[in-house]
N, C-alpha and C positions, 0 to 999 in steps of 0.2 A: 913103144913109139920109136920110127925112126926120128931121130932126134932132129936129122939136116934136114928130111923127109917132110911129107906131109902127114905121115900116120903120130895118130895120138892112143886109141883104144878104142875098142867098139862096147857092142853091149852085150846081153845077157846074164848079168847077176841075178839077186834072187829077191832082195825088196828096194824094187821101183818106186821110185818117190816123185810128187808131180813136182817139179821144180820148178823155178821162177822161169820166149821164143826170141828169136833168130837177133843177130848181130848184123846182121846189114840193114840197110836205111831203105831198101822194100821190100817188103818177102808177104806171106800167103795172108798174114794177117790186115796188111793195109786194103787186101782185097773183102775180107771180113768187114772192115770197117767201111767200105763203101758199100758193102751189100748190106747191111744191117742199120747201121747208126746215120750215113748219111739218106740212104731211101728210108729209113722211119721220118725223116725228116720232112720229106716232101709232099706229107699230105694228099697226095693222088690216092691212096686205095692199102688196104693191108699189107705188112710186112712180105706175108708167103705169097702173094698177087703180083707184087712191083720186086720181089727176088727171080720169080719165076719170068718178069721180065730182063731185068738182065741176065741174065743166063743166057736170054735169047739174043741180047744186044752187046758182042761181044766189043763192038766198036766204042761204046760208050765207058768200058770198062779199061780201055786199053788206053784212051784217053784219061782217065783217069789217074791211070800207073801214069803217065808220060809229065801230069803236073805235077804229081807227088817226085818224080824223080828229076825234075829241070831246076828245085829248090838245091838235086846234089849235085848238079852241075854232067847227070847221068843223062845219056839218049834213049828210049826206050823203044826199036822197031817192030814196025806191025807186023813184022813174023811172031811177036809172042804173043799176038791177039787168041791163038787158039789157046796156048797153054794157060792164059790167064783165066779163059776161061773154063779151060777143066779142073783148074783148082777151086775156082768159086763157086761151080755146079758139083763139086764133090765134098767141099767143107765148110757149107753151112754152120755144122755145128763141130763139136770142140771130142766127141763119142767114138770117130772114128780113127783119131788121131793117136799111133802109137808111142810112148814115151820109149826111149832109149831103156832099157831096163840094168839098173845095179845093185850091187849089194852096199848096206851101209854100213862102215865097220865103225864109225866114231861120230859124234859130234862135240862139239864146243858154245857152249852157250855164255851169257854173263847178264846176269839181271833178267834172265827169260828169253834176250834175243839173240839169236843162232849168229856165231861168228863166223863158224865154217862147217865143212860136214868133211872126212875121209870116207870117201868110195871106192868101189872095186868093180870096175868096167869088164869084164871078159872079152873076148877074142871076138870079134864079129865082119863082119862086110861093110865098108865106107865104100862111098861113087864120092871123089873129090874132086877138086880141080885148083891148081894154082893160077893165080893173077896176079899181078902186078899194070897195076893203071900207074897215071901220075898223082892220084890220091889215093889214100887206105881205103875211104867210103867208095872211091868210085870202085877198088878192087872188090870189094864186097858185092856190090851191087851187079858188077858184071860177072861174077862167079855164081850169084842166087842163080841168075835169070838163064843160066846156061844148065845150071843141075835143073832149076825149075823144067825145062824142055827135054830134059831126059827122064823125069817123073812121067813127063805128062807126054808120052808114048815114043818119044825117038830115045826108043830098046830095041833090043834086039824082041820082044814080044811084043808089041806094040801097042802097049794097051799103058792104062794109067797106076803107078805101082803104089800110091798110099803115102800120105804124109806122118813121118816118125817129127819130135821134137824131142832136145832142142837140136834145129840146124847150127854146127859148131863150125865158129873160124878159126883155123888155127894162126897164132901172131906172133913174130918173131923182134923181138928188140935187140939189142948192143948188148956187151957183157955185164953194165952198171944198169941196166933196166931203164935208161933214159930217155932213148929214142922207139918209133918202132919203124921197122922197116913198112913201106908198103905191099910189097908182096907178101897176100895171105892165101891161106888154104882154105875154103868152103867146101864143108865137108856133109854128107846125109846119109845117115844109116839106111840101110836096105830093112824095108819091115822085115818081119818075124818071115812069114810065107815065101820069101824069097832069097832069105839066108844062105839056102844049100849048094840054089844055083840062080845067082845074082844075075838079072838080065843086062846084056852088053849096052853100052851107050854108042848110037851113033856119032857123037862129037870124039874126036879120038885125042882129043884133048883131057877127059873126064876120066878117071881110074878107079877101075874098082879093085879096093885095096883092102888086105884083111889085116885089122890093128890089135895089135897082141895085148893080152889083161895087164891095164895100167892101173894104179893106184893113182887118184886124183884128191886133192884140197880142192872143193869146192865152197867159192865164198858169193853170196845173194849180194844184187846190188839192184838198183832202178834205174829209172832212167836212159839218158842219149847214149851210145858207144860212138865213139868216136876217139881220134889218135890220143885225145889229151885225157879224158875221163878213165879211156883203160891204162895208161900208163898212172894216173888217179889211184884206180882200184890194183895193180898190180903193188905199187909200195902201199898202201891201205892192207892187203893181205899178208904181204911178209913182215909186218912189223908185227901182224896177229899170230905168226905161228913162233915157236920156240927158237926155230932155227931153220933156216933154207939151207941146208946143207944137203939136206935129204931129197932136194927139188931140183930140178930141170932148173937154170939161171935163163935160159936166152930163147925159149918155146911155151905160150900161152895156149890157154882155148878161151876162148870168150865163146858161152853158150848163151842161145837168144831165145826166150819162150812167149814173149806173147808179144801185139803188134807195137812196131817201133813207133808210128808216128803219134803212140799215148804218150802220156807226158811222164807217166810213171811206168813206162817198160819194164819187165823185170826180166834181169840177166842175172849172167854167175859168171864170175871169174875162176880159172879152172888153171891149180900147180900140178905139175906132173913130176909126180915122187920116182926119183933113180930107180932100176929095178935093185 
C-alpha cells in the first residue's frame, strides 16, 4: 500500500472467505432492499412480477435512492437513474457477485468467536477515487455513486463490468487514532475477467490503481459505519492484537458486505501489516 496514497491491496489469494458489504450509507444493497423486501410488501402481485417492474421504472427506484440518501444529508441526481438501474436489473441475487479472493494465514478466536482473521490479499487492479465532502458519510456516499457509474458502463468498453465485494473505503485518522479525517478513498476491485486489462473510466477523477500483496488484520463487526463507530472498532481491534507495531498507525480499510440500511450490517475493520 501506498501508505499517503489511496492503495491498500488487491485480491487474488487462494481461500476466499465470504466475509461479513460496502461502508458507505448507499450502495447496491439498499437497491436489493427496495427490490425485494420492500415490493414483497406491497401486495400487488409476486416477487418476480413487481421486480420485473421496476426494472422497467427506473424513476421510482431513483426516488427511492434520493429518500434513503436526504436522511445523510446526500443529494442524489437523476443522472444516476440509469445506473441504479443496471445494478438492480443485474443483482437480484447474491450468485453472481465476486468476493475479493485471499489467502487465510491465521485466525484468533476465544470462546468460539473469531476475533480477527490475518490475510494475504495479492496484487490486483482497484478503480478508486478520493473524496472529501464536509462529512465522512457524505464522502462515501459521493465516491459509491461515482464508481457505481463507472460499473455501470462509463468505461472505456461500455458495457456493465460486475459487482466484486467487499467495496472497501480506505480511512485515515491522526497519529493517536482519535480523529478521522474526512477524505476517504472508495475503492472496487475490477472482477476476475477484467484484471489483465482493466476498462478506462470516463470520470478522470476515478484511478485505476494496481495494489501490491498486503498482509491485513481483519476484525468482523455489525452494524452503522460512521466517524464515531469505526474510530469505536479501530481501538476495539488493537487492544485485540499483541501489538501494533507491526501495523500501518494512521491508514484503515473499513470493508462493507451486505446492505447498510440493516440494522445489523456486517463489516470488517481492516490493519494493514508494514511490509
Amino acid at each position: 500500500m501506498d501508505r499517503g496514497g489511496c492503495q491498500m491491496s488487491g485480491g487474488g489469494g487462494g481461500g476466499d472467505r465470504s466475509g461479513p458489504e460496502q461502508s458507505g450509507m448507499i450502495t447496491l444493497e439498499d437497491l436489493e432492499s427496495f427490490s425485494e423486501d420492500q415490493l414483497s410488501d406491497s401486495g400487488n402481485g409476486s416477487l418476480e412480477e413487481e421486480a420485473e417492474t421496476m426494472e422497467e421504472d427506473d424513476g421510482r427506484l431513483l426516488h427511492y435512492w434520493q429518500d434513503v440518501a436526504r436522511g445523510h444529508q446526500v443529494e442524489v441526481a437523476q443522472d444516476m437513474a440509469e445506473p441504479i438501474q443496471q445494478l438492480t436489473s443485474n443483482n437480484h441475487g447474491r450468485s453472481n457477485r465476486e468476493h475479493v479472493p485471499f489467502t487465510l494465514l491465521a485466525r484468533k478466536e476465544k470462546c468460539g468467536e473469531l476475533l480477527f482473521e490475518r490475510r494475504q490479499y495479492e496484487k490486483g487492479h482497484w478503480a478508486c477515487i478520493r473524496m472529501r465532502e464536509d462529512t465522512y458519510e457524505q464522502s462515501i456516499c459521493y465516491g459509491f455513486m461515482r464508481i457505481m457509474k463507472y460499473i455501470c458502463q462509463q468505461n472505456s468498453v461500455g458495457d456493465y463490468l460486475g459487482m466484486t465485494l467487499p467495496i472497501v473505503t480506505v480511512v485515515r485518522t491522526n497519529e493517536n487514532q482519535a480523529m478521522l479525517s474526512h477524505e476517504v478513498t472508495v475503492a472496487y476491485f475490477l472482477p476476475a475477467e477484467h484484471q489483465a486489462q482493466p476498462p478506462q473510466p470516463t470520470d478522470s477523477e476515478i484511478v485505476i490503481e494496481i495494489w501490491p500483496t498486503t498482509t491485513v488484520y481483519a476484525r468482523p463487526f455489525s452494524g452503522p459505519t460512521n466517524e464515531v463507530t469505526i474510530i469505536d472498532q479501530i481501538s476495539a481491534m488493537a487492544e485485540l492484537l499483541d501489538s501494533t507495531d507491526m501495523c500501518v498507525h494512521d491508514s484503515f480499510i473499513v470493508a462493507g458486505y451486505t446492505n447498510p440500511a440493516h440494522s445489523q450490517r456486517q463489516n470488517e475493520i481492516w490493519f494493514l501489516e508494514r511490509p
